[in-house]
SETITOR-716718 format. One line per field, with one value per residue: residue number from 1; x, y, z of N, C-alpha, C in turn; residue in one letter. Coordinates in steps of 0.001 Angstrom, whole numbers, always signed. Layout:
# SETITOR-716718
n: NUM_...
n.u: X_...
n.v: Y_...
n.w: Z_...
ca.u: X_...
ca.v: Y_...
ca.w: Z_...
c.u: X_...
c.v: Y_...
c.w: Z_...
res: a_...
***
This chain:
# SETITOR-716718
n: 1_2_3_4_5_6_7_8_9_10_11_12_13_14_15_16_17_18_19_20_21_22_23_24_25_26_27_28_29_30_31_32_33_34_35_36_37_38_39_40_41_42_43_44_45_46_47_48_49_50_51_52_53_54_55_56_57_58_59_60_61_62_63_64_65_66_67_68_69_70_71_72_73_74_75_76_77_78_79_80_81_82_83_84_85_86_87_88_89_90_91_92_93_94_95_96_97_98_99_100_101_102_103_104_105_106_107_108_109_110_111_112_113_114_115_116_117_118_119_120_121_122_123_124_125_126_127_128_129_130_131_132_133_134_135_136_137_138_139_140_141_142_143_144_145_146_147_148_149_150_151_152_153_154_155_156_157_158_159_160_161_162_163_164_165_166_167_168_169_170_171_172_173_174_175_176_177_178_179_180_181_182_183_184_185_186_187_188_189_190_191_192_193_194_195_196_197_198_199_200_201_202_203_204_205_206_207_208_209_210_211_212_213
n.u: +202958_+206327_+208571_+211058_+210026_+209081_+207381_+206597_+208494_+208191_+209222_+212063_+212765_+214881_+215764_+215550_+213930_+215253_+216383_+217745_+220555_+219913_+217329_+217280_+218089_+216421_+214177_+215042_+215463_+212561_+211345_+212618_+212127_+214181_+214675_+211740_+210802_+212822_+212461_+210029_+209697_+212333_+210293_+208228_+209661_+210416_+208088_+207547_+209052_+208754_+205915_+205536_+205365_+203015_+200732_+202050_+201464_+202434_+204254_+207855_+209476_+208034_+209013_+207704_+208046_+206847_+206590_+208802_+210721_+208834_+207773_+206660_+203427_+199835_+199072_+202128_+203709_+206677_+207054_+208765_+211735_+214359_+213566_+210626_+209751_+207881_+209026_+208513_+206890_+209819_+211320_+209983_+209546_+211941_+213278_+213320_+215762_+217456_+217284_+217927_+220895_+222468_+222286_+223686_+226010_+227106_+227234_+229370_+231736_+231723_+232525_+234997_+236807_+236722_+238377_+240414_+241860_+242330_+244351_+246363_+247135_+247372_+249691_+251652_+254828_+256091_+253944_+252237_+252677_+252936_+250384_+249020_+250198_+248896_+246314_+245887_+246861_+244152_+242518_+243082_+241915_+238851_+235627_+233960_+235399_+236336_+233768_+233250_+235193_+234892_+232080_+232810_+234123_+232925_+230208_+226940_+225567_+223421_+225364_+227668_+227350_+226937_+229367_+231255_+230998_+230879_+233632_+235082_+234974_+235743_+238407_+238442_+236999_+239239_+241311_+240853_+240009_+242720_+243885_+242644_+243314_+246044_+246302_+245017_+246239_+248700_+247700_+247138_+245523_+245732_+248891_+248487_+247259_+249165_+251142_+249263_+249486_+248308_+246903_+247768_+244956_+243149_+243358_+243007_+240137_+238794_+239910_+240894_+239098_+236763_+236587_+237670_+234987
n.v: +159346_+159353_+159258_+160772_+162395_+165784_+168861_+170160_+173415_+176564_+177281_+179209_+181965_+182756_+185138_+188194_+191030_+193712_+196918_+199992_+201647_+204361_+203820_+202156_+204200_+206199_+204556_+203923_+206390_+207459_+206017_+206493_+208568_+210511_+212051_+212480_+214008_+216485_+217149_+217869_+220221_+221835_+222453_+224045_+225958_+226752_+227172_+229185_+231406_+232159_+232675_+234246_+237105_+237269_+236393_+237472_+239232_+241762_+244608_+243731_+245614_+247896_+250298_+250646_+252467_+252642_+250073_+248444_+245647_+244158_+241248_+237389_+237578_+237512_+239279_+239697_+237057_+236284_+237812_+241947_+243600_+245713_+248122_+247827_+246304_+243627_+240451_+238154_+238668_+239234_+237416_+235377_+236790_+237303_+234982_+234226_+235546_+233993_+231207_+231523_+232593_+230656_+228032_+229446_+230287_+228176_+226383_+228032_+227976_+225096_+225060_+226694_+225341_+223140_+223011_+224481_+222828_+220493_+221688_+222095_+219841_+218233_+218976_+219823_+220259_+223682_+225037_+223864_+224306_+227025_+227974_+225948_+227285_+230252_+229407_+228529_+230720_+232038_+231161_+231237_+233989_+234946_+234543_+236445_+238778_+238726_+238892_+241697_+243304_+243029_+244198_+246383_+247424_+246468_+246755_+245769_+244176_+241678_+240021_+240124_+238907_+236437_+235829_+236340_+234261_+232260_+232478_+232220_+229546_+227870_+227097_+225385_+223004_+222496_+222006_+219306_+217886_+218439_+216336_+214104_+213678_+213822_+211173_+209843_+210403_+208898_+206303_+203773_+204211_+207412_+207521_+205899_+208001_+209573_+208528_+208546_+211188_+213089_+216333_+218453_+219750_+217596_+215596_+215838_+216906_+215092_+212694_+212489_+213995_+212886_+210350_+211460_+212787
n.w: +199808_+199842_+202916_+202152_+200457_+199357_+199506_+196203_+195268_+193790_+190715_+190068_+188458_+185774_+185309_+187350_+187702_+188595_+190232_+188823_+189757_+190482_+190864_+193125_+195305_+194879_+195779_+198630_+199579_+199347_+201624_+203811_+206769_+207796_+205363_+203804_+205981_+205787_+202904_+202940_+204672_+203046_+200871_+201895_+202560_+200121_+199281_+200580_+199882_+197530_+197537_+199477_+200164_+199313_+201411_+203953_+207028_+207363_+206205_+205567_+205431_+206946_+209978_+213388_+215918_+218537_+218757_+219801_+219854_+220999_+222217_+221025_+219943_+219363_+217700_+216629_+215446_+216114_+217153_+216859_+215915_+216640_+215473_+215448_+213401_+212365_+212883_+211794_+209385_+208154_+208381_+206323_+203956_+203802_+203075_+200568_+199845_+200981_+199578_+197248_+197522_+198976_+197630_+195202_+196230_+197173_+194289_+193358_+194844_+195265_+192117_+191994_+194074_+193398_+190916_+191708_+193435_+191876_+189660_+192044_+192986_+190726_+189629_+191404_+193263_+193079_+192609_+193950_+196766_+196962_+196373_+198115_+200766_+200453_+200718_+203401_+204625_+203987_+204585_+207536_+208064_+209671_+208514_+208847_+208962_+206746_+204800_+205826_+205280_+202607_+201812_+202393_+200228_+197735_+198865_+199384_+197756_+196442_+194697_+195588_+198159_+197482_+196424_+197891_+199926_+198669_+197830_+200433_+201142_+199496_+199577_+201170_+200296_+197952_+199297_+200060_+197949_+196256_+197879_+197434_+194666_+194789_+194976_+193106_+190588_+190993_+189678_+187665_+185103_+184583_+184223_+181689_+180292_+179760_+178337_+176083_+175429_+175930_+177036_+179875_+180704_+180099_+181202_+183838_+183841_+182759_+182829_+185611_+187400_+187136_+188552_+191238_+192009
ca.u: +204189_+207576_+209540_+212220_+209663_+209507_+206892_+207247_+208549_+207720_+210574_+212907_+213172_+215847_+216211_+215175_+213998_+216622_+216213_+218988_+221460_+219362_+215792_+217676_+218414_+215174_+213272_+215612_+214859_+211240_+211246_+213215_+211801_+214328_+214149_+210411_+210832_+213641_+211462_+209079_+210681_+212558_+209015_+207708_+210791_+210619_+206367_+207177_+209853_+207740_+204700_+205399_+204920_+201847_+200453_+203011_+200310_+202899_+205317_+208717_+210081_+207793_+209336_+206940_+209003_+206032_+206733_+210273_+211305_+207759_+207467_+205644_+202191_+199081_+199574_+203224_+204055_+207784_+207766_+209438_+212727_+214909_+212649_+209536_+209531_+207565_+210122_+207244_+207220_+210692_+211865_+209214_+209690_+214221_+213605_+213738_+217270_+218574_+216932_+219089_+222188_+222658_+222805_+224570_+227378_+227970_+228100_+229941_+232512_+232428_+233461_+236006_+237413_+237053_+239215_+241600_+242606_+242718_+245579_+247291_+246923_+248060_+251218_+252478_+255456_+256226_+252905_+251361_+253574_+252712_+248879_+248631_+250329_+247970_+245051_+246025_+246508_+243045_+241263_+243392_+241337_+237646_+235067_+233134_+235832_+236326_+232720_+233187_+236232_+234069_+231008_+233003_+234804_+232014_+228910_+226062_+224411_+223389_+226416_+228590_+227186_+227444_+230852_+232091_+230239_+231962_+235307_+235174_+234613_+235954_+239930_+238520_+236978_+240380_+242006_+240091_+240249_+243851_+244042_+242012_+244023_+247679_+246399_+244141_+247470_+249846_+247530_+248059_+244838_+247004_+249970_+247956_+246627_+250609_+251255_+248601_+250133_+246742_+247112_+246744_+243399_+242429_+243966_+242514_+239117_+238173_+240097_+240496_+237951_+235137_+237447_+237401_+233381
ca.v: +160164_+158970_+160837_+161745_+163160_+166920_+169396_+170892_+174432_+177559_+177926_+180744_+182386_+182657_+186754_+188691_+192501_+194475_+198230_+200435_+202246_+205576_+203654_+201835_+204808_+206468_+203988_+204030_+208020_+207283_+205087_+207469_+209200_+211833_+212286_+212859_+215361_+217066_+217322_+218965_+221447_+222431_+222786_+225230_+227635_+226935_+227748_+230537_+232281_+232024_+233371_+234943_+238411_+237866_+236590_+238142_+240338_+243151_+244776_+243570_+247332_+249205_+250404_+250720_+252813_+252726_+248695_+247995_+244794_+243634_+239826_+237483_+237673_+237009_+240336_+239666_+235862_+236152_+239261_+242422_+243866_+247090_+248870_+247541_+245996_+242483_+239438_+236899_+238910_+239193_+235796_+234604_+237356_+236870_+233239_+233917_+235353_+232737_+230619_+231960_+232746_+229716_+227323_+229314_+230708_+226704_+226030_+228968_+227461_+223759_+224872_+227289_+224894_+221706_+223307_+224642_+221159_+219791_+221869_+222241_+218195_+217617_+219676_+219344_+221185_+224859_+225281_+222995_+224245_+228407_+228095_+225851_+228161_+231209_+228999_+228334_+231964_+232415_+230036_+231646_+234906_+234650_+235197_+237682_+239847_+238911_+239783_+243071_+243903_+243113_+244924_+248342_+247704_+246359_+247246_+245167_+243756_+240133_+239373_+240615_+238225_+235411_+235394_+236265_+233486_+231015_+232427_+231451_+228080_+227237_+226932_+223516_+222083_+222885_+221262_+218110_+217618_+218113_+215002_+212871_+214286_+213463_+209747_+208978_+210827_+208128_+205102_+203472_+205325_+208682_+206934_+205658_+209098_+210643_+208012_+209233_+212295_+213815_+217040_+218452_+219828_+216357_+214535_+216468_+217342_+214010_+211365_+212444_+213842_+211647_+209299_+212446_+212960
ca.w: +199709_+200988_+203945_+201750_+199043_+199693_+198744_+194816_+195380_+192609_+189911_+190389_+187018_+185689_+185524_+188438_+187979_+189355_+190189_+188864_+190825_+190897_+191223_+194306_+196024_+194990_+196470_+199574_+200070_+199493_+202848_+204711_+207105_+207791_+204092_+203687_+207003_+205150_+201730_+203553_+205345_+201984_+200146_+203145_+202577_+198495_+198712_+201277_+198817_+195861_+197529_+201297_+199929_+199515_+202772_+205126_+207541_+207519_+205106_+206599_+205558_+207730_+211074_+214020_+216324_+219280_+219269_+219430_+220818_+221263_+222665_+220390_+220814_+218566_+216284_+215749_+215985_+216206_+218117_+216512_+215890_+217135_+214680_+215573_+212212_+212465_+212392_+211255_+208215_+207210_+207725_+205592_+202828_+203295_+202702_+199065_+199321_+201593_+198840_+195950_+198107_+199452_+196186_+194142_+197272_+197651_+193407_+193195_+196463_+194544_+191149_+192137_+195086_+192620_+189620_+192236_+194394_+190968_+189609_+192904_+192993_+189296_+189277_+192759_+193246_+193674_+192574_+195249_+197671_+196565_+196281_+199510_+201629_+199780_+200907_+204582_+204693_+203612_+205941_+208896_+208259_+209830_+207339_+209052_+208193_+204632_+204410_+206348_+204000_+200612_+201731_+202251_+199276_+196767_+198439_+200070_+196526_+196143_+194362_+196648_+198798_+197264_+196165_+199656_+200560_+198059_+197713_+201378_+201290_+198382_+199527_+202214_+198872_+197170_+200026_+200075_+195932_+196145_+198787_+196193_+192991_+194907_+195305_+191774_+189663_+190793_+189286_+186009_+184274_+184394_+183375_+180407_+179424_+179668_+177295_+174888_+174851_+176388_+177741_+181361_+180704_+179536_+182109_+184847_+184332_+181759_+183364_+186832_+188020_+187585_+190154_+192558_+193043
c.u: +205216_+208465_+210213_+211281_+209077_+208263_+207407_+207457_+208636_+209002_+211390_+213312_+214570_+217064_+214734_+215242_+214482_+216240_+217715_+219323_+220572_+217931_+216289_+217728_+217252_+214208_+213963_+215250_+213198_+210891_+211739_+212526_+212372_+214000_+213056_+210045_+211381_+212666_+210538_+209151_+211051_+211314_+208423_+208257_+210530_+208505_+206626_+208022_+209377_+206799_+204221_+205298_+203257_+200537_+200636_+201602_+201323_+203986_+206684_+209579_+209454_+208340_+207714_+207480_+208001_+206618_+207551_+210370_+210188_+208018_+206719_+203996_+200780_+198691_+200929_+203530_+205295_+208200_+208288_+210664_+213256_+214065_+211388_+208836_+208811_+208730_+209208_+207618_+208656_+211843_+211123_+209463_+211407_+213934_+213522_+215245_+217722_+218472_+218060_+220400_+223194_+223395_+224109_+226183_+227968_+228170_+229111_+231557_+232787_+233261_+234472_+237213_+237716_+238488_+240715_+242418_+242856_+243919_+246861_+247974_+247789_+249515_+252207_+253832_+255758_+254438_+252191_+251444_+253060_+251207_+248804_+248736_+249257_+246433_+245150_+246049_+245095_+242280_+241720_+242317_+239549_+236696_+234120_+233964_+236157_+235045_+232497_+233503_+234891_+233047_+231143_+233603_+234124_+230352_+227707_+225169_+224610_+224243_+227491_+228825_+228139_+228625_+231774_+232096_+231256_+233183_+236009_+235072_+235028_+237957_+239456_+237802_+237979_+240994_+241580_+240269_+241621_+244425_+243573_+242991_+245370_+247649_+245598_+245823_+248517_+249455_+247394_+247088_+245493_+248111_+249709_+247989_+247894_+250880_+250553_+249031_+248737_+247344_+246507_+245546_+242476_+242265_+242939_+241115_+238576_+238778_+240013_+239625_+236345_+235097_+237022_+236164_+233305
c.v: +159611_+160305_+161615_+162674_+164984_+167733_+170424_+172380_+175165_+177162_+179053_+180582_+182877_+184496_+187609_+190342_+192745_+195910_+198863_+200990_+203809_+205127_+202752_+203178_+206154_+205801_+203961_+205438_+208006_+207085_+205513_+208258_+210736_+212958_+212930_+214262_+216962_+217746_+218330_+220196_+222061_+223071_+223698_+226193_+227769_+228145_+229622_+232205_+232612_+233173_+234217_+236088_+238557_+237572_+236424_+239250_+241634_+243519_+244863_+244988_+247796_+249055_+250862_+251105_+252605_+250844_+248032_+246729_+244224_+241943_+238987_+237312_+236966_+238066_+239874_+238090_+235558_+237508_+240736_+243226_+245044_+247992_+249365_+246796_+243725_+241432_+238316_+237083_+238820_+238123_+235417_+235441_+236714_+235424_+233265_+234817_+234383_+231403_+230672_+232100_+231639_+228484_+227798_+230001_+228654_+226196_+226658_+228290_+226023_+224114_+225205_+226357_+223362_+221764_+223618_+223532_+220420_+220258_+221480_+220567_+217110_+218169_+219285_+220422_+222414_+225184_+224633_+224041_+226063_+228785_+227436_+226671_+229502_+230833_+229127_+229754_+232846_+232325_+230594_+233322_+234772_+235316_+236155_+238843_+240082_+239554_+240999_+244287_+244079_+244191_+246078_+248351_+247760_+246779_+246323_+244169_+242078_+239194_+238867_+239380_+236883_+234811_+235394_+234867_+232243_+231383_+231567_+230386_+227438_+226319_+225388_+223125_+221643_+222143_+219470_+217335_+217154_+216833_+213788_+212877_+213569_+211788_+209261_+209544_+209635_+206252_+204864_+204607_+206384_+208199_+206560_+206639_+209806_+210365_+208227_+210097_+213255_+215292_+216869_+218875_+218862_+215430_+214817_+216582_+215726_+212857_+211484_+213061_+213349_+210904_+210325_+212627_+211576
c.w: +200686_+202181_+203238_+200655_+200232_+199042_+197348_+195531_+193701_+192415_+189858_+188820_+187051_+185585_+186615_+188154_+188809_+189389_+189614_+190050_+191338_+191079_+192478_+195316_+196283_+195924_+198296_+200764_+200481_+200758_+203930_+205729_+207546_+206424_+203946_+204581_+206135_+204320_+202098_+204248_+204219_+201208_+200811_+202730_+200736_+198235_+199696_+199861_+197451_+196391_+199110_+201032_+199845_+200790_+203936_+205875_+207445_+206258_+206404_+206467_+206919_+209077_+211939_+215547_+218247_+219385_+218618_+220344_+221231_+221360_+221493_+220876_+219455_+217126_+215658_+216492_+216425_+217148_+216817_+216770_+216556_+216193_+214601_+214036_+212713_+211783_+211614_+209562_+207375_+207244_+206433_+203927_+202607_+203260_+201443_+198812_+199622_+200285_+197239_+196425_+197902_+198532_+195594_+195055_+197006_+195742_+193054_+194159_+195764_+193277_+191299_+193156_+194100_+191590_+190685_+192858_+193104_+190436_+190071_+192994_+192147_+189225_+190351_+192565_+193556_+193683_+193607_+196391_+197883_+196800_+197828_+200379_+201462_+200832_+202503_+205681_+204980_+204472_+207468_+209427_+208479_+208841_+207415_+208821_+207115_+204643_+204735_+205283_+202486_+201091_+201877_+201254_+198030_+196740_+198860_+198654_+196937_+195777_+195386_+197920_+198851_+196395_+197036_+200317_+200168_+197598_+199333_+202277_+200489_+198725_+200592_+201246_+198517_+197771_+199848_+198619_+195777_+197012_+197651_+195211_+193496_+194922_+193762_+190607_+189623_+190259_+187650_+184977_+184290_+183829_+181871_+179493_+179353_+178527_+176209_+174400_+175236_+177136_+179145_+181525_+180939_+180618_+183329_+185144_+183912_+182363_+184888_+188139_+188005_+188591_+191119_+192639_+192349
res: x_x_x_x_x_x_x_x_x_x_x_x_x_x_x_x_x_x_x_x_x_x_x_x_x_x_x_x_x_x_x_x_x_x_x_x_x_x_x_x_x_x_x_x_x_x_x_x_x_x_x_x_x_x_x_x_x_x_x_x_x_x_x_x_x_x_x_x_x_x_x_x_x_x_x_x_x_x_x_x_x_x_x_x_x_x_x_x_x_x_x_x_x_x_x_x_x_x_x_x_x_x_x_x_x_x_x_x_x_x_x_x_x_x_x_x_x_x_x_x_x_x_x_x_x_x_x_x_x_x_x_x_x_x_x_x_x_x_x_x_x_x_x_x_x_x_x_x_x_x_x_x_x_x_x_x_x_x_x_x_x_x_x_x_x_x_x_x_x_x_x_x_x_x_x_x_x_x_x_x_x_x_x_x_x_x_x_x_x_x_x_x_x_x_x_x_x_x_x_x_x_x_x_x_x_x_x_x_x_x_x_x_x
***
């Protein structure tokens, strides 16, 4: 063998399995470790909400007026409440509202905050100008007293909740959308779809917001 001769190296084919875009980012999560932490944690509160009624040692109703404020100890692990009501228990049982709340307060808070920054976004104008101020308004009032207000007005129910929840969150979505919407409106795709003769419905939800998320 001469100096210059070189050992044969394998053939590189000529197509290379590729992961897609969602089996890239799958496999990315996979490898994660906060991820996997995360996962697990979620699955704790999802198995407790499913099935913490049934082995909670106490019913988180009953009061226990003899042991108020109790420390925790090896009867009550979390201690109990001004009631004497075991806290162990009624985290573990209220983790299936926070469970339902939670979701649908924040889709409840995207759709309403998405549709609104999109309008305000697309029109611009008095309307921009009418609704922003409305919103800024909104956000100046703390939301422990929106929720104060609703709950003497409507009433403590589940709903109640979670519409307090996402009406009040929904106007810094709204805000944020309408930042995207004032900058994707002035590029040629919109210009295109005017020229179609597309309505603003069309324009808005079908052309520009796919650009915005």
């Amino acid at each position: 063998m001469s100096a210059t001769d070189s050992p044969s190296l394998p053939a590189v084919p000529d197509t290379v399995a590729r992961r897609s875009p969602w089996g890239e980012v799958l496999h990315s999560l996979v490898r994660s470790r906060t991820f996997l932490t995360g996962l697990g944690i979620l699955l704790f509160w999802v198995i407790c909400a499913l099935f913490g009624e049934h082995f909670v040692p106490y019913d988180p109703l009953d009061a226990d007026i003899i042991n108020t404020l109790a420390p925790p100890s090896a009867d009550h692990w979390f201690g109990t409440d001004q009631l004497g009501r075991d806290v162990f228990s009624r985290v573990i049982v209220g983790s299936r509202d926070i469970l339902t709340v939670a979701p649908l307060a924040t889709i409840l808070a995207t759709i309403a905050g998405t549709a609104l920054g999109l309008v305000i976004g697309y029109f611009r104008g008095i309307v921009d100008d009418i609704v922003s101020r409305v919103l800024e308004a909104f956000m100046a009032i703390p939301v422990v007293i929106i929720a104060l207000l609703a709950i003497v007005a409507l009433g403590t129910s589940k709903i109640t909740v979670i519409v307090v929840i996402g009406l009040s969150f929904a106007p810094i979505i709204a805000r944020t959308v309408r930042s995207a919407v004032l900058a994707e409106r002035e590029l040629d795709y919109v210009a295109a779809a005017k020229l179609r003769h597309e309505g603003a419905l069309h324009t808005m939800f079908v052309e520009i917001l796919p650009n915005v998320i």
